[in-house]
N, C-alpha and C positions, 0 to 999 in steps of 0.2 A: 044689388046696390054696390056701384063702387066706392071703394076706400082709394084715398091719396094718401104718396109718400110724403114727408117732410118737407118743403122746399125750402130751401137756404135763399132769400135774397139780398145782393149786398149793394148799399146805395154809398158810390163814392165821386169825388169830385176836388178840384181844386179848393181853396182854405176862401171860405168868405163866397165861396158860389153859391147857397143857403141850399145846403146839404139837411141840416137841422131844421128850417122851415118847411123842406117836402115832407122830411118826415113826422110830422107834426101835423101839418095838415090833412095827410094822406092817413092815418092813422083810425081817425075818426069814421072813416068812409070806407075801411076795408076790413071786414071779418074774419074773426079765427087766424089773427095774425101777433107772436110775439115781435118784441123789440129786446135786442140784445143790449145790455146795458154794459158801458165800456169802462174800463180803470182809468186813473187817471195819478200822475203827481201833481196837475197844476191845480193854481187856488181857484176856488168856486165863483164865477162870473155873477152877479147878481141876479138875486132872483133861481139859483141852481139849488136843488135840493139833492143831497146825497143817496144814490141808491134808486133815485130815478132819473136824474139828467146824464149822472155818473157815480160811479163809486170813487170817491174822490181819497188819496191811499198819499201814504210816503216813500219817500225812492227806497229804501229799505224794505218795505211791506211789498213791492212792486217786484224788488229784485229777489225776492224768494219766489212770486209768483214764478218768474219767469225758469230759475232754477228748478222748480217741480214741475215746471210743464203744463201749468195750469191757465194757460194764456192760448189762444187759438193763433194770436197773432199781437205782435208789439212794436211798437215805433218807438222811435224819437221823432218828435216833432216840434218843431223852435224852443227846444230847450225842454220841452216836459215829454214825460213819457205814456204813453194812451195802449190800452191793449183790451183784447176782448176775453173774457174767462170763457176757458172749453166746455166748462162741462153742461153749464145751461143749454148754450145750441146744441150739444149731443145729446142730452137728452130730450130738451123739445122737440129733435127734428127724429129721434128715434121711436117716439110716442106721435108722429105722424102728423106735428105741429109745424106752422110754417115760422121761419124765424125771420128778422128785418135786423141785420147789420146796417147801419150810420158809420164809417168808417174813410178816414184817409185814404192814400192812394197806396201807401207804401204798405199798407195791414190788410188794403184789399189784395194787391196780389198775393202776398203771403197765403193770407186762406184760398185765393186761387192756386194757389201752388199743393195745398191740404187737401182744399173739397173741389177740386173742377168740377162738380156737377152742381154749382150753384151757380143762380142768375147773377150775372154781373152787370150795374147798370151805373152809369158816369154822367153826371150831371155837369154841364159844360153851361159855361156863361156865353153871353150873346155874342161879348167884346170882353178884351183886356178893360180897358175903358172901364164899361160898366163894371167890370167887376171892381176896379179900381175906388168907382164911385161908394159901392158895397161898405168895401172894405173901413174905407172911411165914416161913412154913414153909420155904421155901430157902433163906434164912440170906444171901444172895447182894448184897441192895439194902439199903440204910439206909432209915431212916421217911421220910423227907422223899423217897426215890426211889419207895418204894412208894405215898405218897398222889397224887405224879406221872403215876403208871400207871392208879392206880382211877380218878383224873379224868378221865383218855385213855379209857377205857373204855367209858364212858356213850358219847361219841362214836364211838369205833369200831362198835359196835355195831350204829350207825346206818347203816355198808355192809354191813350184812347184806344189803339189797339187790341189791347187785352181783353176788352168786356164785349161782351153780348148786343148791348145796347147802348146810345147816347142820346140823352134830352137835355137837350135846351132847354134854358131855366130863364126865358124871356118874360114869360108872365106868369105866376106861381099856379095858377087856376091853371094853367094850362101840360106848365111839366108836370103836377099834381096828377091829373088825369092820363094823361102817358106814362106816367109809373104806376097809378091800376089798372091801365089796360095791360101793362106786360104783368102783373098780377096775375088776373087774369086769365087772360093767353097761355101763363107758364100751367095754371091749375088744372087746364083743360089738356095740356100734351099729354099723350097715351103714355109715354114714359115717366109720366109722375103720377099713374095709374094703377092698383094694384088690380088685375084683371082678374085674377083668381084661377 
């Protein structure tokens, strides 16, 4: 019988490309898979429960984390700061558990820069446009926070390079399913096999 090693998969993408929707949806329909749960300074968005949407922290409690080393990877992003704690994905992925980072652009390269041997996948919007429309549609950021994000955008964009894979997030059922099949696919590579 084979065993598999850990697989680290990191789902990232532009702010408002609904990063947080694939992984939500995708969750339910995929086995034997953790979700990393990330720090956070900002205030809890409605309806967010501590300790599973986020560990929701003060910049003080944040900036020790980040002094002991206890952060895999950390941002700033519009003003708050978001980081993922190390030691849950080291140990899940070291007990042969698969982990699911939701993460930014700027905290996925970071852990690409730590683990290169994790899948990197970039959730890319159809259009500026629609994502623009998104953005809007959630009721969540003010004008002047949402033209913040479409200007980030254009840039972000630009590490599409970086990752392994890009889906188009045109219809949720549909990148949903294209990020279990690279599931999938990665569970099956011989190098994520312990052969014995």
């Amino acid at each position: 019988m084979f065993t598999r090693k850990g697989i680290l998969f990191v789902i990232s993408g532009p702010s408002g490309v609904g990063k947080g929707t694939v992984r939500s949806t995708l969750m339910p329909l995929v086995e034997d898979i953790h979700v990393s749960v990330s720090a956070t300074t900002r205030p809890p968005r409605e309806g967010e429960i501590d300790g599973q949407d986020y560990f929701f922290t003060d910049p003080a409690r944040f900036q020790q984390m980040i002094d002991n080393d206890e952060l895999l990877e950390w941002a700033l992003v519009y003003g708050n700061l978001y980081g993922t704690p190390k030691e849950y994905v080291t140990t899940m992925l070291s007990q042969g558990n698969d982990v699911l980072l939701e993460i930014d652009i700027q905290g996925a390269l970071q852990v690409k820069e730590k683990m290169p041997e994790g899948v990197f996948i970039f959730i890319a919007p159809p259009t500026i446009e629609e994502l623009s429309r998104r953005l809007c549609g959630r009721g969540n950021d003010s004008e002047q926070s949402i033209q913040i994000r479409l200007a980030a955008c254009q840039e972000e964009m630009a590490h599409m390079k970086y990752y392994d894979y890009i889906v188009v997030n045109d219809r949720i059922e549909d990148a949903v399913e294209k990020v279990r099949s690279i599931i999938t696919a990665e569970r099956c590579k011989r190098k994520n096999l312990n052969l014995g």
